[in-house]
C-alpha positions in Angstrom: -30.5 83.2 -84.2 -29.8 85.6 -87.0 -32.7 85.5 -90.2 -31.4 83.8 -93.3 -31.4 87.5 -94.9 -29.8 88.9 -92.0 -26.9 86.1 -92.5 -26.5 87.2 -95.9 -25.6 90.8 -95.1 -23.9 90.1 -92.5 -21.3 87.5 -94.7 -21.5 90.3 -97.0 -20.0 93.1 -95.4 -17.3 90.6 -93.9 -16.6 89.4 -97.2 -16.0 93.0 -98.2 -14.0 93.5 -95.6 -11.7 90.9 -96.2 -11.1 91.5 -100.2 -11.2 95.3 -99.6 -14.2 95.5 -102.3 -13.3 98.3 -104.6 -15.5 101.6 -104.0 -14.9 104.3 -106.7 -14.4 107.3 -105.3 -15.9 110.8 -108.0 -13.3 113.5 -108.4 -13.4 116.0 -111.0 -9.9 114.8 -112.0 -7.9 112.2 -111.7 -4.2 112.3 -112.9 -2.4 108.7 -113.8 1.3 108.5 -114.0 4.8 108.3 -112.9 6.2 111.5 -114.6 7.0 114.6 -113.1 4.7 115.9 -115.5 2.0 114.0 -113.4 3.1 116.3 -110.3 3.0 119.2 -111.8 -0.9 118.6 -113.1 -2.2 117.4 -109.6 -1.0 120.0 -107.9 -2.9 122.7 -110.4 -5.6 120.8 -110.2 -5.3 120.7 -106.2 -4.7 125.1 -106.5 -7.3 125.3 -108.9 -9.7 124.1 -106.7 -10.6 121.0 -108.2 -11.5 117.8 -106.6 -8.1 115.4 -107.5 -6.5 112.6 -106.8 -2.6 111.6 -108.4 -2.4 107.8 -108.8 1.2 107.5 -109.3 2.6 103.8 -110.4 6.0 103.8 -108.9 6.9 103.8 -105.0 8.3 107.2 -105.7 7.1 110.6 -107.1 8.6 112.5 -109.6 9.6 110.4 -112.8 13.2 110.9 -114.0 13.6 114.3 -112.4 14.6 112.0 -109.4 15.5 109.1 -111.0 19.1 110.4 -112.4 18.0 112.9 -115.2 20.1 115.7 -113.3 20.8 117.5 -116.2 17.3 119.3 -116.8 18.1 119.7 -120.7 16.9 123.9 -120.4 18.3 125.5 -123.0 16.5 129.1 -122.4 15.5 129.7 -118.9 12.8 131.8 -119.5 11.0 129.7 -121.5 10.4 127.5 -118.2 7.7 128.3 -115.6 4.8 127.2 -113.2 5.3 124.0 -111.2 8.7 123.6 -113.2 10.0 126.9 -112.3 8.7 125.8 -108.8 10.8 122.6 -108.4 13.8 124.2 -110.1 13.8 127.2 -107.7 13.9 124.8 -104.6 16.5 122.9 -106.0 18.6 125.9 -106.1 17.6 127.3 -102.6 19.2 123.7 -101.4 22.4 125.1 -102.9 21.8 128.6 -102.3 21.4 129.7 -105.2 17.8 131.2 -107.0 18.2 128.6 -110.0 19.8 125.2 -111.0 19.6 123.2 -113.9 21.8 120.6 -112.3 21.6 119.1 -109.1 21.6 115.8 -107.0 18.8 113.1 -107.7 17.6 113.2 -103.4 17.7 117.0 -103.8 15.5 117.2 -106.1 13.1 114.2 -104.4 12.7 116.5 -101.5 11.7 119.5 -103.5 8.7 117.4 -105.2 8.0 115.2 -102.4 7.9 118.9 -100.2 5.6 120.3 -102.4 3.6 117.6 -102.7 2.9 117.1 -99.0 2.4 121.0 -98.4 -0.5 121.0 -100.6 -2.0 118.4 -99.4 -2.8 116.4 -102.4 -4.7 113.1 -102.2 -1.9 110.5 -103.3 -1.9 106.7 -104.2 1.2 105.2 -104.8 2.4 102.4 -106.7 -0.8 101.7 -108.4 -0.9 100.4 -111.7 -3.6 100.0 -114.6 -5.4 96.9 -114.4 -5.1 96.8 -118.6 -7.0 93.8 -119.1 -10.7 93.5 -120.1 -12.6 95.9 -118.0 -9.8 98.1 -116.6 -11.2 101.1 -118.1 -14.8 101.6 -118.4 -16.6 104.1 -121.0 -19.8 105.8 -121.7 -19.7 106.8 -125.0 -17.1 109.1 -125.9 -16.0 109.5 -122.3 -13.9 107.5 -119.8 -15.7 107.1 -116.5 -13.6 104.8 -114.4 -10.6 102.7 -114.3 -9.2 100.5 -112.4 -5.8 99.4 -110.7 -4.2 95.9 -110.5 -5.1 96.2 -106.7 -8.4 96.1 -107.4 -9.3 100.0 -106.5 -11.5 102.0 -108.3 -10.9 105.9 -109.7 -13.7 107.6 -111.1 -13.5 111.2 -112.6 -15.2 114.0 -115.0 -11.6 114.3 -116.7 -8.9 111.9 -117.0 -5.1 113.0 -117.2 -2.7 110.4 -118.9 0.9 111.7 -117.9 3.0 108.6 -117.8 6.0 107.8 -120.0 3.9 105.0 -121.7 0.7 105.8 -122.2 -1.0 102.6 -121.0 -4.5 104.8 -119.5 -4.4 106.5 -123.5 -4.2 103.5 -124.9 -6.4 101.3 -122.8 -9.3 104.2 -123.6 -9.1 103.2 -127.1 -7.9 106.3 -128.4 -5.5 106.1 -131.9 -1.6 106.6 -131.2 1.6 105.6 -133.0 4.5 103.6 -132.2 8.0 103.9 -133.7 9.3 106.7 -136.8 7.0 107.6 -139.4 8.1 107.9 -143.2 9.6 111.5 -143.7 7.0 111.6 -146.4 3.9 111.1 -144.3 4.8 115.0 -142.4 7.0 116.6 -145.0 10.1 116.0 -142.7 13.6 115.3 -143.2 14.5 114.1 -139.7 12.2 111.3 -139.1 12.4 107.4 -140.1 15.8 105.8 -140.7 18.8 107.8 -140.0 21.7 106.0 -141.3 24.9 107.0 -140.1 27.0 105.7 -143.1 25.3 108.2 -145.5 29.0 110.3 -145.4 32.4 108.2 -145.8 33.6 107.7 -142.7 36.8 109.9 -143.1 34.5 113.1 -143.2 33.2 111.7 -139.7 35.9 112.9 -136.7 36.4 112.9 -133.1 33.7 115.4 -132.7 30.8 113.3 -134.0 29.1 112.8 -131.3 26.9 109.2 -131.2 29.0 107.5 -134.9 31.2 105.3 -135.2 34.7 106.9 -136.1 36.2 103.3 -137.2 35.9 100.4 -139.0 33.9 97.6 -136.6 33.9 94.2 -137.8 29.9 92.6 -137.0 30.3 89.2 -137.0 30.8 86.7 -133.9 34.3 85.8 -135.2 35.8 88.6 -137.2 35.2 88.1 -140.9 33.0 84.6 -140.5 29.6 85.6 -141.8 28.9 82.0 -140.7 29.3 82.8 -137.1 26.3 85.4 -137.0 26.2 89.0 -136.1 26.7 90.1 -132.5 24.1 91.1 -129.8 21.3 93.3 -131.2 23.3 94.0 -134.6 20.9 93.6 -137.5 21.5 92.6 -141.4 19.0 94.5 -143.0 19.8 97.4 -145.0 17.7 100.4 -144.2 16.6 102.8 -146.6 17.1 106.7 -145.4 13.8 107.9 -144.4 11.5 105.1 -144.3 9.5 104.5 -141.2 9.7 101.7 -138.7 7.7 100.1 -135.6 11.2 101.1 -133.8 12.2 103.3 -131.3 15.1 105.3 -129.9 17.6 103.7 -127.2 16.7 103.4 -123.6 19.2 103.7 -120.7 19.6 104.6 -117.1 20.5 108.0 -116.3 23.0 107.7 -113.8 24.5 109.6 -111.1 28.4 108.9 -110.3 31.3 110.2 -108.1 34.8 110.0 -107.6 34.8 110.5 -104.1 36.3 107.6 -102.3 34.0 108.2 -99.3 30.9 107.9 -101.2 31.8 105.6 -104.1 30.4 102.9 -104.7 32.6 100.7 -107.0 31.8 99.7 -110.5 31.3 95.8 -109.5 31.4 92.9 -111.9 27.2 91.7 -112.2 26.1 88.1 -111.9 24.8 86.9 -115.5 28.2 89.1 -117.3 28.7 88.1 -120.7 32.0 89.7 -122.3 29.6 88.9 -125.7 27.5 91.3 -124.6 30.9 94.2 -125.0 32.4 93.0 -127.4 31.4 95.7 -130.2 33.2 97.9 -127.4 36.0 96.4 -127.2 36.3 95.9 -131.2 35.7 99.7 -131.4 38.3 100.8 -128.7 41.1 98.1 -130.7 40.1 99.6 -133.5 41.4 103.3 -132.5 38.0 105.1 -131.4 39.7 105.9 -128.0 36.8 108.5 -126.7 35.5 108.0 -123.4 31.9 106.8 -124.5 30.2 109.2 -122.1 28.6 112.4 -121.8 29.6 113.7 -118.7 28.0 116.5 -116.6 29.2 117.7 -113.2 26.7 118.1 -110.3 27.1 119.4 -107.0 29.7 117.6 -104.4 31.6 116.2 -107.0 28.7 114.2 -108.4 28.5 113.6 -112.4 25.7 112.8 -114.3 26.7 109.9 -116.8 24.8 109.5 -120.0 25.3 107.8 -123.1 27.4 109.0 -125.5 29.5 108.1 -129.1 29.4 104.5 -131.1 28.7 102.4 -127.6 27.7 103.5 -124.3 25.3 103.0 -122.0 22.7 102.6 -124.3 21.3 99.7 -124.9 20.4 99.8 -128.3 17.7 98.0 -130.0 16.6 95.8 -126.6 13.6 97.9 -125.9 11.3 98.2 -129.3 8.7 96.0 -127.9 8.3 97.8 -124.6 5.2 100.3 -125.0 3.3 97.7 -126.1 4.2 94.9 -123.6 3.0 93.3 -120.6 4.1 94.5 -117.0 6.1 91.2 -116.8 7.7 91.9 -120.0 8.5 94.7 -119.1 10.7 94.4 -115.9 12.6 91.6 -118.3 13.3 94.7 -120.4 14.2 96.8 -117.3 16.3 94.1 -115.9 18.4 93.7 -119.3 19.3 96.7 -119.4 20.4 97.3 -115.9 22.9 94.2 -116.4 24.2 95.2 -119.9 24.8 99.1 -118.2 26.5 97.3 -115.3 28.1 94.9 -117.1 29.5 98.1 -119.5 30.8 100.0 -116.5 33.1 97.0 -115.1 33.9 96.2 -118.7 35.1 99.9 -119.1 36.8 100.3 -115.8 38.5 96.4 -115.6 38.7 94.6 -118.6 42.3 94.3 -120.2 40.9 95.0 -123.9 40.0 98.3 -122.5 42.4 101.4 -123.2 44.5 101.8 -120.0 43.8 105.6 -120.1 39.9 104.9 -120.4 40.0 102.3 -117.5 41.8 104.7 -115.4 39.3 107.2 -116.6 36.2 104.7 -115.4 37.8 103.4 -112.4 37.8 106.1 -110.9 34.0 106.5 -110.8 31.0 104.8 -108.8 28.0 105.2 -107.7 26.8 106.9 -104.8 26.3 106.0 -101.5 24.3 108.3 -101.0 22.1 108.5 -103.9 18.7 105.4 -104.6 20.2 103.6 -101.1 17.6 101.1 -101.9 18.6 100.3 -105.1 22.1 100.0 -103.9 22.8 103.6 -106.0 21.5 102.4 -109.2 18.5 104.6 -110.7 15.4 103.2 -109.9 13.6 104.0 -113.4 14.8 103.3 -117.0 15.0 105.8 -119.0 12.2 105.7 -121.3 13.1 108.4 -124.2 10.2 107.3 -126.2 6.9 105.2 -126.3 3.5 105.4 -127.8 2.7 108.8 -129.1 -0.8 109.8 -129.5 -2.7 110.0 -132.8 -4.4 113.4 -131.4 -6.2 116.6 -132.9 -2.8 118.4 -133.9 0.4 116.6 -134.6 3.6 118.3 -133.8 6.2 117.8 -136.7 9.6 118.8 -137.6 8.2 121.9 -139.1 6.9 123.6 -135.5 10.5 122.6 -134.1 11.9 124.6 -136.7 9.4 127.5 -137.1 8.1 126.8 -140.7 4.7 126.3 -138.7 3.3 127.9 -135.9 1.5 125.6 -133.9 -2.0 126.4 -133.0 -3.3 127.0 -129.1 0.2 126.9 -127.5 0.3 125.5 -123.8 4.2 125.6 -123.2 7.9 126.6 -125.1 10.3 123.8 -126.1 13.7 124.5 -127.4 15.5 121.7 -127.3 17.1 120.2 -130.3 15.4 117.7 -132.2 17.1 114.4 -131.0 17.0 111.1 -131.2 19.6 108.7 -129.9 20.2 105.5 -131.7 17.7 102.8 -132.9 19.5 99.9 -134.0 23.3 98.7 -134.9 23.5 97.2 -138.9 25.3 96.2 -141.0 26.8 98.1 -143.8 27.2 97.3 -147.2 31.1 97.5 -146.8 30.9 94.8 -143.9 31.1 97.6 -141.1 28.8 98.3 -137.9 27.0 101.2 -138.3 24.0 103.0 -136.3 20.5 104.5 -137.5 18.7 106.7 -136.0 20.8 109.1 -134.4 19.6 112.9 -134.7 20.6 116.4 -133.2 19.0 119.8 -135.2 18.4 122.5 -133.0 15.1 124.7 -133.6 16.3 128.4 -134.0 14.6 129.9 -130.9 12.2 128.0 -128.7 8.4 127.1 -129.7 5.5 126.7 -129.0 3.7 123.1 -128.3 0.0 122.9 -129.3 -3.2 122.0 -126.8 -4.3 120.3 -129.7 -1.7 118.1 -129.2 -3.0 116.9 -125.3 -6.1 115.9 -126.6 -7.7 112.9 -128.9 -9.7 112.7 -131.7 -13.1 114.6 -130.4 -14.3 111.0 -131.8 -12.5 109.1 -129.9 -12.3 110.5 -126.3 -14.0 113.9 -124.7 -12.5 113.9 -121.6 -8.7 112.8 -121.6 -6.0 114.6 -122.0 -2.5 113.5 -122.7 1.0 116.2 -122.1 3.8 113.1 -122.2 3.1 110.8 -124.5 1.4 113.6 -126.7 0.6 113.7 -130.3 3.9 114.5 -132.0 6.0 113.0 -134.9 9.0 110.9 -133.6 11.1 113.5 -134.8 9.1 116.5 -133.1 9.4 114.5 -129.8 13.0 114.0 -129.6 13.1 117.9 -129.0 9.4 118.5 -126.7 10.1 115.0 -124.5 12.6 117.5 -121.9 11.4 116.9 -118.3 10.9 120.9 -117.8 8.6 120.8 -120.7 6.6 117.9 -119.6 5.8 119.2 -116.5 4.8 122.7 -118.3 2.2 120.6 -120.2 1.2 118.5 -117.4 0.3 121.6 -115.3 -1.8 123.2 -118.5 -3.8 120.0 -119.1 -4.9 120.0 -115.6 -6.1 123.8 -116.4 -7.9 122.6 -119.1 -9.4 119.4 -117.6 -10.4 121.8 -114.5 -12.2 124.4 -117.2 -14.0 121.0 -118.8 -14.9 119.4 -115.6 -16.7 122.5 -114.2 -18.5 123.9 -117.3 -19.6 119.7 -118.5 -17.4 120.4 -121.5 -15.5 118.1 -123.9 -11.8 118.7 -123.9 -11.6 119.6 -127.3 -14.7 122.2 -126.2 -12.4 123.7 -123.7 -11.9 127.9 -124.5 -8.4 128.5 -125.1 -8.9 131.9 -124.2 -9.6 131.0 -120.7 -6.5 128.4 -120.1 -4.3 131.1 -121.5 -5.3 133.4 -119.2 -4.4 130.7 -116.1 -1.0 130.4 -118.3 -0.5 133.8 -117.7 -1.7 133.9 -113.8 0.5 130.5 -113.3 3.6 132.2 -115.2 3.6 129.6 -117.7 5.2 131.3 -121.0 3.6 130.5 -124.7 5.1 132.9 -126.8 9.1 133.9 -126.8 9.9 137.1 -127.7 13.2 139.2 -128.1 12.5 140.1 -124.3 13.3 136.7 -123.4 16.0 136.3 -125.7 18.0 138.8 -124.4 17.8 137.5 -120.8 
């Protein structure tokens, strides 16, 4: 007969078994994410020769680099390198070529997910933040554990936060923003409402590229205030440069063909409300007759299909409380927008209110066998432009974009242009639909993006670092938020975390001398010079 205390131990170590008792594993880094950008800093951490483990929340690596974001938005090649440059370079060796910046959503899955499994890198997948009471522990100033809705436990010297939301960053208790600051607050002229009726809409043309070119009546029956305002149109009147709790559009980046072998047609989805496409519709009778697309070709005559002009496949104004809400929420936000984008390509490809020209146009187009099989060709991940941003030790403004300011401790180049797509739909004081929030300004030459901007407060957190939902202005993001630039920062906040975790320092602590140096090692550009511009 086993002794009572022997019993006890015994049920113990079964009961363990059975719930799969979290243990918390030490590393000196542990990077938390779904981003590319996550890659890219697990695997510097893995060559740096620190301890590291990715806990990636999706069933996939890679973010929207293999989600349907096939058009890497590089505007200067040379101001990409490291991991990026990596990824990018077996991309093109797919296609035999040194170089692409635009290429087929599997092809580049195979480059991360090769790289990834040649280094060896310890990898959890689909593992997300428990963010209830408890999920994240702290000592003071410093994050020692968090934990997953599974129930496992990741413990660290440094913590990396590179997902698209933030949730690790915010659950730490550091300060970050949600939505546009007032232009005031920064000195900006980009940031905060954007109206687009703030020129008469003759001066607007065929060119514009996210306005509306004609006259779109709001209301539910034409010219009956009484019958309400469309979907997601609001009444308010905005005030040019105010700021908001709202954020720019959300979509699925999607990857097309018109090859009748590997097309998938556009198909008519359950739950379809012609409501729902009505502004569309209105806007095509009323004579905008642009193909409300922005079109990129790919390899093996694949296109990548954003949104573009008064209505596409952006679904404007549906998202404003994701950042902030819960899992559950979330996927009701997801799943909204996948029908509306549905729902907009058999409207634009069927429906008899639709231009003959423009349905022929759509019609011709699917998705792709070939491409997210389980997902039946549809992207797997929205889109998410925009989310929190951090509150950190150097905000990023409209001013580094445009080289008034040079931005202290620089980690990585950005040089695309400062862009937002659209908030919300309103209506105008003539009775019209209009849009706000719509940007495009192109800094002069690229820039460079602080490491003050990866880190908190030194009060609020020692050892976290943040490179995608880092400390920039709404407007300032719209240019840094590029894939190829994420991934830059992700790989120098794991130098930096490696530097912190072996010497015991704070982040903010870190030497910049000695991560610029593994800049330079890693080929990871700062600084552009007329060099690189001639290139």
């Amino acid at each position: 007969m086993l002794r009572p205390a022997l019993c006890l131990l015994v049920a113990l170590f079964f009961a363990g078994c059975a719930t799969d008792a979290p243990v918390a594993k030490n590393y000196d880094i542990v990077v938390y994410g779904d981003s590319a950008a996550a890659v890219a800093a697990a695997l510097q951490a893995k060559r740096q020769g620190s301890s590291v483990v990715l806990v990636n929340t999706t069933k996939f690596l890679g973010g929207m680099t293999c989600s349907g974001l096939s058009a890497s938005d590089i505007f200067h090649r040379e101001a990409v390198g490291g991991v990026a440059r990596e990824i990018y370079g077996r991309i093109g060796r797919h296609y035999g070529k040194t170089y692409v910046d635009y290429f087929e959503p599997h092809v580049a899955q195979a480059a991360v997910d090769g790289l990834v499994k040649e280094s060896g890198l310890d990898v959890w997948m689909d593992e997300q933040l428990d963010r209830g009471p408890g999920g994240v522990t702290k000592q003071g100033d410093r994050i020692t554990s968090f934990r997953t809705l599974s129930g496992k436990v990741f413990a660290a010297k440094v913590f990396i936060d590179a997902s698209y939301v933030g949730d690790l960053m915010a659950a730490a208790g550091v300060s970050y923003s949600v939505g546009r600051e007032p232009n005031r607050l920064h000195g900006e002229t980009l940031n905060g409402v954007q109206r687009g009726d703030d020129k008469p809409r003759r001066h607007y043309t065929q060119r514009d590229k996210d306005h509306f070119i004609t006259d779109v009546d709001p209301y539910v029956r034409p010219g009956d205030k009484t019958s309400g305002l469309l979907p997601f149109v609001f009444a308010e009147d905005p005030r040019i440069g105010e700021g908001d709790h709202r954020i720019q559009a959300f979509n699925y980046r999607l990857c097309v063909t018109t090859d009748p072998a590997n097309r998938i047609p556009f198909a008519k989805p359950a739950g379809y409300r012609e409501l729902d496409h009505e502004m569309l519709l209105r806007n095509f009778e009323a004579g905008d007759l642009r193909f409300p697309s922005l079109l990129h070709k790919l390899p093996n005559g694949k296109t990548d299909w954003n949104s573009m002009h008064a209505i596409g496949t952006d679904y404007v104004g549906a998202n404003w409380d994701y950042p902030e809400a819960s899992y559950a929420r979330r996927r009701e936000i997801e799943a909204a927008h996948e029908l509306y984008i549905r729902g907009h390509l058999w409207t634009l490809a069927n429906h008899p209110r639709v231009p003959e020209a423009i349905r022929k146009q759509a019609s011709a187009y699917g998705l792709c066998q070939d491409e997210f099989r389980e997902h039946g060709g549809f992207s797997p991940m929205i889109y998410i432009r925009e989310a929190r941003r951090l509150a950190g030790e150097y905000v990023m403004t409209e001013l580094d974009c445009k080289g008034r300011r040079t931005p202290p401790e620089p980690v990585a180049l950005a040089s695309f242009g400062l862009d937002s797509h659209a908030v919300r739909y309103f209506v105008t004081a003539r009775g019209t639909v209009e849009r706000d929030g719509v940007i495009w300004n192109v800094p002069p030459r690229p820039y460079g993006v602080s490491y003050r901007s990866l880190i908190p407060k030194a009060a609020e957190c020692a050892n976290l670092l943040v490179p995608v939902c880092l400390s920039a202005t709404h407007a300032a993001h719209g240019s840094i938020r590029m894939e190829p630039v994420f991934m830059q920062l992700g790989q120098a906040a794991a130098m930096a975390a490696g530097i912190a975790a072996r010497d015991g320092l704070s982040v903010q602590s870190v030497p910049y001398a000695q991560v610029h140096e593994q800049l330079k090692a890693a080929n990871l550009p700062v600084e552009w010079t007329a060099s690189k511009a001639s290139k």
